[in-house]
N, C-alpha and C positions, 0 to 999 in steps of 0.2 A: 503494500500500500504506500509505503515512502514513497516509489518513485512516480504515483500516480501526483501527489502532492507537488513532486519538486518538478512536475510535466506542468501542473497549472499556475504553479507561481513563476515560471518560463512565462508563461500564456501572458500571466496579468500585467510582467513586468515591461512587457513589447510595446504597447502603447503608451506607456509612461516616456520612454525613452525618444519615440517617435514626437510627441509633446514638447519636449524639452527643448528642440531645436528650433522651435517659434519661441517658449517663452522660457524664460529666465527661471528660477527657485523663486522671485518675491512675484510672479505670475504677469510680470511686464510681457509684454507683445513685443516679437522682434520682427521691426517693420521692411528687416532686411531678409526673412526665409519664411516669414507666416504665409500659411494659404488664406485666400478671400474670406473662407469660413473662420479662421481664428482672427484675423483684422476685425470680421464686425461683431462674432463673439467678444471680443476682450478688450474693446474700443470704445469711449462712450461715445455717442451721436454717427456713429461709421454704420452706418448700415450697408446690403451687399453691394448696392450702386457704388458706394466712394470707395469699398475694400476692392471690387475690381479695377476701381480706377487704379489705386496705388500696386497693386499688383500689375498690373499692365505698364503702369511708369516707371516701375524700378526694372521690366522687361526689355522696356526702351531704353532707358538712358543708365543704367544700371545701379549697384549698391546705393542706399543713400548716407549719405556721408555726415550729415548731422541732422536732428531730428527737424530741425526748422524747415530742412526742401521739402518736407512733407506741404510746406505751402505751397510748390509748384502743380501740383495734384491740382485738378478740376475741383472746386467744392469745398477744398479743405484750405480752411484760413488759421490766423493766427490765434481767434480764440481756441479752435476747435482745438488744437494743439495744446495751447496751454491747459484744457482740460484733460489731455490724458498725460501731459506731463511722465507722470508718474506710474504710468503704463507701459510707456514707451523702451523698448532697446533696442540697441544697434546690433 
């Protein structure tokens, strides 16, 4: 029965790991590898409209290099930003 165990905490640990490369340990969104779905899950006011935009703009023009070019984005201004602040990583 152990190995049936140590087959499902395999199982459970895949998707954690998978997670973790969008967002950080304090659950910031990495605006540089998150999919559209974790941009408007983990964003406040991003809904899927503005999460494909920024996916589609860092497809163009590539990594974004500090949180502010998120104001190049269609829709996405400088308050919008200052409220995820603190959601935010590179």
């Amino acid at each position: 029965m152990s190995a049936d165990k140590g087959t499902t905490t395999a199982a459970v640990k895949a998707p954690v790991s998978a997670t973790s490369k969008a967002q950080s340990s304090k659950n910031r969104v990495n605006i540089n590898s998150a999919s559209a779905t974790q941009l408007a899950n983990g964003l406040t006011g991003i809904g899927a409209k503005k999460a494909q935009a920024i996916v589609e703009f860092r497809s163009t023009h590539g990594k974004f290099k500090n949180i502010n070019e998120l104001s190049k984005v269609k829709g996405i201004g400088a308050e919008l930003i200052a409220k995820n602040i603190e959601r935010i990583a590179l």
